[in-house]
C-alpha positions as CSV (number, residue, x, y, z in Angstrom):
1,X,-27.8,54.8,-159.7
2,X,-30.1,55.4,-162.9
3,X,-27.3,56.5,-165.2
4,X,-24.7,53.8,-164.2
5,X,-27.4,51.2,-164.5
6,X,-28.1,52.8,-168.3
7,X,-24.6,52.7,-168.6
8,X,-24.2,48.9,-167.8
9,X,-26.8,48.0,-170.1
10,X,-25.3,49.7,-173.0
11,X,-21.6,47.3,-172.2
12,X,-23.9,44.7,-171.9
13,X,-25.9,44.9,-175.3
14,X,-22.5,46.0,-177.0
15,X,-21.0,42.6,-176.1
16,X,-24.5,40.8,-176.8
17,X,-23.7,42.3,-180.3
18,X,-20.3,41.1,-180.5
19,X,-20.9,37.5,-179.4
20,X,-23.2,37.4,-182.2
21,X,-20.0,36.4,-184.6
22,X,-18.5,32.5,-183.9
23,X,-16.2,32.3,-181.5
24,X,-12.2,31.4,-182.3
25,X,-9.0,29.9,-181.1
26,X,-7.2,31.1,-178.1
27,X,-4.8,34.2,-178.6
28,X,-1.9,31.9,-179.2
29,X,-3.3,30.4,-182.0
30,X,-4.7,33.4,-184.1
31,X,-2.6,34.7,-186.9
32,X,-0.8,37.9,-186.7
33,X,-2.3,41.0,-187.8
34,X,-0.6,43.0,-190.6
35,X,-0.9,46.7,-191.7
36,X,-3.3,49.6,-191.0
37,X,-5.8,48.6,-188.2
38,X,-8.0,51.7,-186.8
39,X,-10.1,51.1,-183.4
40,X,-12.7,54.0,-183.4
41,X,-15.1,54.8,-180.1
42,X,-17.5,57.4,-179.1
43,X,-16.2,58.8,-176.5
44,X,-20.1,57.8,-174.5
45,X,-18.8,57.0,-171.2
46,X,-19.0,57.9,-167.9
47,X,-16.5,58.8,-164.7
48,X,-17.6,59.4,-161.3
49,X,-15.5,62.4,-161.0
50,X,-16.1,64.1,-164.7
51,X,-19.1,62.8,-165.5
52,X,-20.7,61.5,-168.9
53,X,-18.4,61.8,-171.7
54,X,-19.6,62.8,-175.3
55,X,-17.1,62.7,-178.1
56,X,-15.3,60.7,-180.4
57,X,-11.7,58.5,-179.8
58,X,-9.9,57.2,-182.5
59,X,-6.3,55.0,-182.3
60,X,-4.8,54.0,-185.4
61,X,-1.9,51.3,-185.5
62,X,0.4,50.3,-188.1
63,X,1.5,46.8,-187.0
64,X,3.7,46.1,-190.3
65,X,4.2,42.9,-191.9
66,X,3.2,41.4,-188.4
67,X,6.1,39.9,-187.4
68,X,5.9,41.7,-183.9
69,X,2.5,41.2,-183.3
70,X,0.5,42.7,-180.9
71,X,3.7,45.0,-181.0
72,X,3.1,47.6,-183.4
73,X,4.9,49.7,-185.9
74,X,3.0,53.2,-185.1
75,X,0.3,53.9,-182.9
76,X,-1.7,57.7,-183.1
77,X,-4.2,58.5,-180.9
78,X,-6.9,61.3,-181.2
79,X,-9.5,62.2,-178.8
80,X,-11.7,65.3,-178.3
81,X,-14.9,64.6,-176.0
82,X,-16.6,66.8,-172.9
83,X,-17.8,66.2,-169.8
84,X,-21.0,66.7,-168.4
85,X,-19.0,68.2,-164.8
86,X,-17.6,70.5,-166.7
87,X,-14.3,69.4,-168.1
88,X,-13.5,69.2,-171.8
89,X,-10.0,67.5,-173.7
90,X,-8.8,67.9,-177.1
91,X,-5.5,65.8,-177.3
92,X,-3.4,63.8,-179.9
93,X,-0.4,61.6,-179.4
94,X,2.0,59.5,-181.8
95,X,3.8,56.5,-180.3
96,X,6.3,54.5,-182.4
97,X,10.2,53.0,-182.2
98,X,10.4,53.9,-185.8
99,X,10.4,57.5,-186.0
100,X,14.1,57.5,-184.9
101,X,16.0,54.0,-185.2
102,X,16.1,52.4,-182.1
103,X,14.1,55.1,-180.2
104,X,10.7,54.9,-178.8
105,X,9.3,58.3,-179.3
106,X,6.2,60.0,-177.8
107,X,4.5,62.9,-178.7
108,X,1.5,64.1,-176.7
109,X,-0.3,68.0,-177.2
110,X,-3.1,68.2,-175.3
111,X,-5.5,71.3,-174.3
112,X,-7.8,70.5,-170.9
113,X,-10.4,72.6,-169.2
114,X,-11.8,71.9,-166.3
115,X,-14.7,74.1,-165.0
116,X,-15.3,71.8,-162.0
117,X,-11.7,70.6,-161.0
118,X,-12.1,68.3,-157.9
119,X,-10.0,69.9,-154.6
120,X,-10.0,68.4,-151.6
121,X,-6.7,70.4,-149.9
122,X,-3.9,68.7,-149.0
123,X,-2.3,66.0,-146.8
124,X,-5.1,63.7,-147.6
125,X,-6.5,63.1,-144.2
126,X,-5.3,66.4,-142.5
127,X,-7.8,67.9,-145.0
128,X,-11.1,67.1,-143.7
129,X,-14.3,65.8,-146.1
130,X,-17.2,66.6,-145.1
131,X,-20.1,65.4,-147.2
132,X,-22.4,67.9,-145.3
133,X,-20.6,70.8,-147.0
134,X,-20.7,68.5,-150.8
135,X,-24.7,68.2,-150.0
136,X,-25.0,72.3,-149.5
137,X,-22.8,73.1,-151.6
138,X,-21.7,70.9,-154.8
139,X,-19.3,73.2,-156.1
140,X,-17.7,73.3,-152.6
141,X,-14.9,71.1,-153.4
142,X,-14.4,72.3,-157.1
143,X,-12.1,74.7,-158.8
144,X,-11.2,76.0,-162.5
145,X,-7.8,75.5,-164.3
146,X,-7.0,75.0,-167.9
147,X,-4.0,73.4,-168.9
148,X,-1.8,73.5,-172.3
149,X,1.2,70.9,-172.4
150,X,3.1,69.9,-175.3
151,X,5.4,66.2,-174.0
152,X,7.9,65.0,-176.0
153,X,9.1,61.4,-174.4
154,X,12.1,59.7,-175.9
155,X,13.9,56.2,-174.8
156,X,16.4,53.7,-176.2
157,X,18.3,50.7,-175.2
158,X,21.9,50.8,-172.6
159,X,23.6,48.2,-174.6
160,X,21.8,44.9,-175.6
161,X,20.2,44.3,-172.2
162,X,16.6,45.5,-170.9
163,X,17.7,48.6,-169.6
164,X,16.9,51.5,-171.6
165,X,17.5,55.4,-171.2
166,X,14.8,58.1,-171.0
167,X,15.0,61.9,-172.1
168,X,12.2,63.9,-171.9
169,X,11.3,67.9,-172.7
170,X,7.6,69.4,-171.4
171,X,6.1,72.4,-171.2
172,X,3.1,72.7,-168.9
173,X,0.7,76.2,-168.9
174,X,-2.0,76.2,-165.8
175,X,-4.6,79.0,-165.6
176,X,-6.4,77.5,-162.2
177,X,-9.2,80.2,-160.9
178,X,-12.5,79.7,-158.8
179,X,-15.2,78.2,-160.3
180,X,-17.2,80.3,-163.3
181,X,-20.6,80.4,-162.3
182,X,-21.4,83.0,-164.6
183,X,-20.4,80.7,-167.5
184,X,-21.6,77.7,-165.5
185,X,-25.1,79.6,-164.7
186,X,-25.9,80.5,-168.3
187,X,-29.5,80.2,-168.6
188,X,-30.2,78.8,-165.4
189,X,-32.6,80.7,-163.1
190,X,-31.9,81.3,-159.9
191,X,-35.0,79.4,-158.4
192,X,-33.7,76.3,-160.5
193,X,-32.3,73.3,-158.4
194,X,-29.2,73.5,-160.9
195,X,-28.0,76.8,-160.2
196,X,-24.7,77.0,-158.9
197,X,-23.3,79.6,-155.9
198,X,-21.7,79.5,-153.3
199,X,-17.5,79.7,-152.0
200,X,-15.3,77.0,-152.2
201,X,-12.3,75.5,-149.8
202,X,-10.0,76.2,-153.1
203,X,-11.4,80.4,-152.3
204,X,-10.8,79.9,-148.5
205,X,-6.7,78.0,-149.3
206,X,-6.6,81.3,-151.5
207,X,-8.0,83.7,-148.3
208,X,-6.1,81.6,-145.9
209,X,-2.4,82.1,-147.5
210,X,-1.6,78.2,-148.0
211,X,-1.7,78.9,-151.8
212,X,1.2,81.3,-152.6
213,X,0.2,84.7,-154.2
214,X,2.7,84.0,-157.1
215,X,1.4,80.7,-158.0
216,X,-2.8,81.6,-157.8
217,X,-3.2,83.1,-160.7
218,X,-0.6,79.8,-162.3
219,X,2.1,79.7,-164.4
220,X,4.3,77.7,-166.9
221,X,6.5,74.7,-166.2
222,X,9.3,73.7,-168.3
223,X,10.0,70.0,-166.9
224,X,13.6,67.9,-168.6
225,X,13.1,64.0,-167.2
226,X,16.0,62.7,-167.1
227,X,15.7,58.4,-166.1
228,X,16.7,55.0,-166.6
229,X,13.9,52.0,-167.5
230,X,14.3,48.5,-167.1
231,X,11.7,46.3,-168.9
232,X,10.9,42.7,-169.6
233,X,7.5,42.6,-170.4
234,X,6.8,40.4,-172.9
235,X,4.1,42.9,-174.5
236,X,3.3,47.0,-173.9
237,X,-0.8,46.4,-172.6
238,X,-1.1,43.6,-170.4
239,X,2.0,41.8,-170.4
240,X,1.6,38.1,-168.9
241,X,5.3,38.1,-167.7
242,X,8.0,40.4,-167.0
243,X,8.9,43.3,-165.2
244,X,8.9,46.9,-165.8
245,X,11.1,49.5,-163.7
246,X,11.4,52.9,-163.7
247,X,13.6,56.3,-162.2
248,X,13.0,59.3,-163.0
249,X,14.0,62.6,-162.5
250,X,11.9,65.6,-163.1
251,X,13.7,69.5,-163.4
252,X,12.6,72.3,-163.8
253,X,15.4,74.5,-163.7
254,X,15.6,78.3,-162.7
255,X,17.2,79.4,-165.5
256,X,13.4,79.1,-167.6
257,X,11.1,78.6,-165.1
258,X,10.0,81.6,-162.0
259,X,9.6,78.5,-159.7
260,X,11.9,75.8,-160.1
261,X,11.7,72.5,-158.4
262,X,12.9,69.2,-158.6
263,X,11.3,66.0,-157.6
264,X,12.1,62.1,-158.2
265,X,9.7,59.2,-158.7
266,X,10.2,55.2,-158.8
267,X,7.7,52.6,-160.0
268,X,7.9,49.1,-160.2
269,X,5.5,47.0,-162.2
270,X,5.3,42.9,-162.6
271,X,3.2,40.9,-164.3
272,X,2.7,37.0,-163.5
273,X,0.8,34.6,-165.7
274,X,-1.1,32.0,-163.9
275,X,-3.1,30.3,-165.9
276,X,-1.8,30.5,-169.4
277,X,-3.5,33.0,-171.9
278,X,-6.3,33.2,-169.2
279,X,-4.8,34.4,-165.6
280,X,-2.9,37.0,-165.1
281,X,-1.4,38.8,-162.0
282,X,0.1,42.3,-162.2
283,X,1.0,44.8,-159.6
284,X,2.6,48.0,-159.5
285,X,4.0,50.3,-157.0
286,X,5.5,53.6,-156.7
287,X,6.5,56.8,-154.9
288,X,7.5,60.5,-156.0
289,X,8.8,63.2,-153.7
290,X,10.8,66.8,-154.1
291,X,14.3,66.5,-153.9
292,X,15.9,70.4,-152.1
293,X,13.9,73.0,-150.4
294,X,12.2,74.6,-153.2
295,X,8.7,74.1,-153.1
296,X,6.3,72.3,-155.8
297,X,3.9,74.6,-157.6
298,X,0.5,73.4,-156.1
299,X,-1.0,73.1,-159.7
300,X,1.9,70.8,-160.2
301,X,1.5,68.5,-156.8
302,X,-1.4,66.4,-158.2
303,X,0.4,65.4,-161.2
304,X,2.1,61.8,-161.7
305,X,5.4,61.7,-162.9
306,X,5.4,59.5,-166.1
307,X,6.9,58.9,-169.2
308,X,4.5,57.8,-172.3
309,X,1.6,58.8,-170.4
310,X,-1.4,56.8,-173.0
311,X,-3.9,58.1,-170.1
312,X,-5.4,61.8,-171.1
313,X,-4.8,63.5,-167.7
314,X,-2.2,61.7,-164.9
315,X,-3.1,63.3,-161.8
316,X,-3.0,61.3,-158.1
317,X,-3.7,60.6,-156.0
318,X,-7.5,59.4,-156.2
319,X,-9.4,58.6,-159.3
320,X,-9.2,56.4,-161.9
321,X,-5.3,57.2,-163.1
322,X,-4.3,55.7,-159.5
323,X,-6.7,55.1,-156.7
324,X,-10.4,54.2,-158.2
325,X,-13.1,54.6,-155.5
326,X,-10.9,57.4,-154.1
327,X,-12.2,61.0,-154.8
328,X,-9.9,62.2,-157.2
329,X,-7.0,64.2,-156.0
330,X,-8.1,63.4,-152.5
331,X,-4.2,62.6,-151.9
332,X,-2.3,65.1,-152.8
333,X,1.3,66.2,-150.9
334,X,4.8,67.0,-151.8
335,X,5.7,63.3,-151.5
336,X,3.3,60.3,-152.1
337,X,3.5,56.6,-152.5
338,X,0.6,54.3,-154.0
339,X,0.4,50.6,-155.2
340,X,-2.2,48.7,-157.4
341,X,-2.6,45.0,-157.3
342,X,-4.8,43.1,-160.2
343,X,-5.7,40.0,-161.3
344,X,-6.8,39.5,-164.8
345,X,-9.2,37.3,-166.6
346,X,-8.9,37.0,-170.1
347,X,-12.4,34.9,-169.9
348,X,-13.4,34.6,-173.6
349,X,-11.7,35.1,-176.9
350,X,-13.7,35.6,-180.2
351,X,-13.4,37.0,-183.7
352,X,-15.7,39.9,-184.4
353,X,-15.5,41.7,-188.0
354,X,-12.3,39.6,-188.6
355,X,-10.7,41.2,-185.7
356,X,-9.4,39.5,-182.5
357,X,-11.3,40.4,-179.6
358,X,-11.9,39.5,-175.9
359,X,-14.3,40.1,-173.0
360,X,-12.1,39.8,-170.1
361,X,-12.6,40.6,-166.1
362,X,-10.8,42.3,-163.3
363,X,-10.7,42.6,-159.5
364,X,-8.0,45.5,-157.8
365,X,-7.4,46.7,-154.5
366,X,-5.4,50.2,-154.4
367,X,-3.8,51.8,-151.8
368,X,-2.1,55.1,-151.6
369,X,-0.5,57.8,-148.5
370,X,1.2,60.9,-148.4
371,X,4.7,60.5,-147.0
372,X,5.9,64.0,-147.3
373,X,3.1,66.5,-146.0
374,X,2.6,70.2,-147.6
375,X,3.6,72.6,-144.8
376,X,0.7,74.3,-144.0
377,X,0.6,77.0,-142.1
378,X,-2.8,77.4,-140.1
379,X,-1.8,80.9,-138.3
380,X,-4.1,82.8,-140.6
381,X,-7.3,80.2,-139.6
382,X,-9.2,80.4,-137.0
383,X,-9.8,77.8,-134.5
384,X,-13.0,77.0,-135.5
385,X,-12.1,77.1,-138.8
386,X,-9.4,74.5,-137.9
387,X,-11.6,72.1,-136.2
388,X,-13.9,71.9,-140.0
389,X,-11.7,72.2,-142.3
390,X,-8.7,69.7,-140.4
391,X,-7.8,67.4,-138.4
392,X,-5.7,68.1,-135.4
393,X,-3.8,64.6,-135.9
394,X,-2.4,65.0,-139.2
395,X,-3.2,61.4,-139.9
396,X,-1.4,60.2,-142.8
397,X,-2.2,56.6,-142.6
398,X,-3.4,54.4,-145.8
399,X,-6.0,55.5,-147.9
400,X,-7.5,52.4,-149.6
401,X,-10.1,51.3,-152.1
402,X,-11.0,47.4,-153.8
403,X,-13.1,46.7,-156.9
404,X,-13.5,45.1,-160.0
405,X,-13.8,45.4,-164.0
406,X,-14.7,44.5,-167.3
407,X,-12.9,44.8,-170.5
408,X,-13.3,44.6,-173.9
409,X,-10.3,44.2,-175.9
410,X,-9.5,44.2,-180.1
411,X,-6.4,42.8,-181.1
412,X,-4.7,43.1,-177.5
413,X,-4.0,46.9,-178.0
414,X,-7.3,48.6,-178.1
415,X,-9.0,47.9,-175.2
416,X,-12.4,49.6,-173.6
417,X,-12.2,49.4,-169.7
418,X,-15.0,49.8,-167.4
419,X,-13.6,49.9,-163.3
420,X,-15.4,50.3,-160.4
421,X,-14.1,51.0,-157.3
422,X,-15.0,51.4,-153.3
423,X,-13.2,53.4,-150.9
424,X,-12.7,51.5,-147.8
425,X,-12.8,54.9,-145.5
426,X,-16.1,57.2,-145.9
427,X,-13.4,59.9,-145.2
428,X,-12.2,59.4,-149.1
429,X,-15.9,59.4,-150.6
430,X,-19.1,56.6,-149.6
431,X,-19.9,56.6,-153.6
432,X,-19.2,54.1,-155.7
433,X,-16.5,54.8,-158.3
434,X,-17.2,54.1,-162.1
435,X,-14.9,54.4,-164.7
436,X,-14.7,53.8,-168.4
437,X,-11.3,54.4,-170.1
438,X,-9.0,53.1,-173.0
439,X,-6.4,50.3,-171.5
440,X,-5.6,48.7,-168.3
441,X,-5.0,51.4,-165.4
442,X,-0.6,50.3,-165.9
């Protein structure tokens, strides 16, 4: 509770700062911006499943002569920051629809390591959470994995309607391994509070057999989405009408990948405006599943399907890319299904260092479920084992979580986020969930 208050009080005196400059007209009325405009952060922030955060974001945009304003021109984004749990990113992405004519095109390379990778098993409540084992053991729920992807994302209109194409390329390298406590336990004596031992369920799925032997030591994915968008959102970050729909399709063929797959996903996003320039309603839903008999890599089961991913790592379910309050990748199956419903306060609009700013609020509820369980087979576990470690009624109903934010947003495209969420079921964590990001969640 000490850090999160610390970290409130460093929003608060942020904005204190900001309000210092006079306040202007309502976003309507504020003239377009033109040109260059970069939006830098440290990267000081805090996530309940990562930790504190220490590095540095920057986002440039080229918005032109201003004639699509808050649309922009070019958009990169650069961020390289650690976390205090153990995880560090290095990543850059380019966004624009003026690299190719009358493509959208994004370009994302990112490295992530993880040293303390959150896993819970699978089938969400078939896997049991105990917090008993969390208290004895804090690296009991935690595994390794570094990751190396390179996404190219590509879309363009169908005619001179709203629906648009979408061809994507990725390739995807996972190293996932038990947790490092040499490297962890640099420097830390044994007697200390902080040293870290102990096995973890990720060793016993390994022990057990429900992780394949070809996939444990991981492997490299090369995913072709293949979809069709419709979209009628006014603007890219929180549009206050319109609709946003999306298929996708997500190969990975045989003929360059050991363990080929496919699986589909569908999301469906509106956006309402009731109270003009203030009041806003958006919602999103979706679901993703494997399409055949061929199983999903398990390093690839936690990972949302999307296309122009501006979040750093899209993994679900649980978290803040999906279900904040939830522990993140609590549910996690071959098919899933999740929905997010927001309503958002644009509550005051100012000009601070000649930029167009505004402190706005947020309150969510999430919901998520696994509709197509992993097959697990149990025959190498014992009964006891069984009775910890699941539950006997392969529950798969709702997992569920409701909260609120804050946001701080410069020139409608950059915009800090602070979330926090509650999971409505002690079986998906009792903490309270706290996360500061760049944008709205979708």
């Amino acid at each position: 509770m000490k850090s999160t208050a610390s970290l409130l009080a460093t929003i608060v005196v942020s904005l204190a700062f900001l309000l210092q400059y006079p306040f202007a007209a309502s976003a309507a009325e504020k003239p377009a911006k033109t040109g260059f405009n970069l939006g830098a952060l440290p990267a000081v922030s805090f996530n309940s499943d990562e930790g504190f955060q220490y590095g540095v974001i920057l986002n440039l945009f080229n918005y032109g002569d201003g004639s699509r304003f808050p649309g922009y021109d070019y958009s990169a984004y650069l961020e390289a920051s650690t976390f205090t749990k153990g995880s560090s990113l290095l990543r850059f992405y380019f966004d624009s629809n003026k690299l190719i004519k009358g493509v959208r095109s994004f370009i994302d390379a990112s490295y992530i390591h993880d040293d303390l990778l959150p896993f819970y098993g699978f089938n969400g409540y078939q896997s049991i959470f105990s917090a008993d084992s969390l208290n004895q053991n804090r690296t009991f729920y935690s595994m390794s994995q570094r990751q190396y992807r390179l996404i190219t994302d590509f879309t363009g209109k169908l005619g001179n309607g709203n629906l648009n194409w979408l061809f994507s390329y990725a390739f995807y390298q996972y190293t996932p391994g038990v947790v490092d406590f040499n490297k962890l336990n640099n420097d830390v004596a044994v007697t200390d509070p902080k040293y870290l031992h102990g096995t973890s369920l990720y060793q016993k799925y390994l022990d057990w057999g429900l992780i394949d032997a070809d996939q444990a030591n991981g492997g490299s994915t090369h995913a072709i989405k293949l979809g069709l968008l419709y979209d009628t959102r006014n603007v890219l970050i929180n549009p206050s009408r319109g609709i946003c729909t999306e298929v996708l399709f997500e190969l990975a063929p045989s003929f360059i990948n050991d363990m080929p797959y496919a699986r589909y996903s569908v999301v469906h996003r509106q956006f309402h405006e009731l109270v003009r320039n203030k009041l806003n309603l958006a919602i999103r839903m979706g679901a993703q599943g494997k399409i055949g008999s061929n199983n999903i890599p398990f390093y690839r089961l936690s990972q949302l399907i999307s296309p122009f991913a501006t979040r750093s790592n899209v993994t679900g379910l649980g978290g803040d890319n999906s279900l904040r309050g939830i522990l993140k990748n609590r549910v996690v199956g071959e098919g899933i299904a999740y929905s997010n419903v927001e309503l958002r306060w644009k509550a005051i609009t100012f000009e601070a260092f000649k930029q167009h700013c505004y402190i706005g609020f947020n309150g969510f509820v999430d919901l998520g479920m696994v509709t197509d369980p992993v097959d697990l087979n149990l025959s190498a576990v014992t009964p006891l084992e069984q009775s910890i470690y699941f539950s006997q009624l392969k529950d798969q109903s709702l997992h569920t979580s409701i909260g609120g934010g804050l946001k701080l947003a410069m020139n409608e495209n950059f915009v800090v986020s602070l979330d926090m969420g509650k999971a409505l079921d002690k079986r998906d964590g009792d903490g309270l969930g706290t996360y500061i990001k760049i944008n709205y969640l979708f």
